[in-house]
C-alpha positions in Angstrom: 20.7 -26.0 -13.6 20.5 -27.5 -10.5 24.3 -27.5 -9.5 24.2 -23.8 -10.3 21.2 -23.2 -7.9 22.9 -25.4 -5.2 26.1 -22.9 -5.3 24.3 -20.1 -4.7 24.5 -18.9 -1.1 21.3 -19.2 1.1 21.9 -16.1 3.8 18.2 -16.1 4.6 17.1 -18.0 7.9 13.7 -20.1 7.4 11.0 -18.1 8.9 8.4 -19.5 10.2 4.7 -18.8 7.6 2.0 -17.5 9.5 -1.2 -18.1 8.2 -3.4 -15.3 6.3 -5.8 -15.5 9.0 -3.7 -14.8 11.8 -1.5 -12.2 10.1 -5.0 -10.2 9.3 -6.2 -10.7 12.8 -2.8 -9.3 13.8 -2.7 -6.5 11.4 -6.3 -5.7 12.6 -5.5 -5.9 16.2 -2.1 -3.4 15.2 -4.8 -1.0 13.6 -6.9 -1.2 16.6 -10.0 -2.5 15.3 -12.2 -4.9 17.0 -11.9 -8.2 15.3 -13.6 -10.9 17.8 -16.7 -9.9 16.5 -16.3 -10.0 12.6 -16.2 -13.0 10.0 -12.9 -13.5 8.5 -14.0 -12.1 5.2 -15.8 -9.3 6.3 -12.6 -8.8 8.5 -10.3 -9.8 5.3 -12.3 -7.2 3.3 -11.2 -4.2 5.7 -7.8 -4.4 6.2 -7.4 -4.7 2.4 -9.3 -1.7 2.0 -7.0 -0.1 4.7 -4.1 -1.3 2.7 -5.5 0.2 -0.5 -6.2 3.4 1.0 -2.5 3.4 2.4 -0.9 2.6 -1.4 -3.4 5.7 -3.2 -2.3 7.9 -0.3 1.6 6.8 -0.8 0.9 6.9 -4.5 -0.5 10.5 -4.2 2.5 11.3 -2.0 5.0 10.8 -4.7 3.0 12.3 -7.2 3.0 15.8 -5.6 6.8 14.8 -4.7 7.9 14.6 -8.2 5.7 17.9 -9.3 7.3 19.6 -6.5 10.5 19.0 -8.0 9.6 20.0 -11.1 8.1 23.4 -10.0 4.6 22.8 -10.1 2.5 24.3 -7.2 -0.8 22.6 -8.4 -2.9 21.3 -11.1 -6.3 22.3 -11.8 -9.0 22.5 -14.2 -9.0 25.6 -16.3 -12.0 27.5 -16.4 -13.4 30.1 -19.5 -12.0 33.1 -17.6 -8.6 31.2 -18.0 -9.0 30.9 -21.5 -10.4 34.4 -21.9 -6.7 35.5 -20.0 -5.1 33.7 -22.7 
């Protein structure tokens, strides 16, 4: 198993790994907020929020993507007059 893993091709350069602390002070400092004045977790805490905000929104995105495609304008929840149009 190990020959075979040695003949595999390594195209990727070693990068260097920054650690979590500094890659969420950068992402905060890309996302303008003021970090200098935070603790690390309460800073650690908002950019993951941020982050989960960005995937629901994406996530929401291709939602109305794919019912676009398929026609659909929007979904709501049917009322009794609905039912009574039935």
């Amino acid at each position: 198993m190990v020959n075979i893993y040695k003949q595999i091709p390594n195209t990727q350069k070693p990068q260097f790994t920054m650690p979590l602390s500094l890659r969420i002070i950068k992402e905060a400092s890309e996302s303008g907020i003021d970090w200098k004045c935070l603790h690390i977790a309460d800073l650690f805490s908002i950019i993951y929020s941020i982050r989960i905000d960005n995937a629901k929104q994406y996530l929401e995105q291709k939602r109305q993507e794919r019912m676009h495609k398929r026609g659909i304008a929007e979904i709501r929840q049917a009322n009794e007059q609905d039912f009574d149009n039935l």
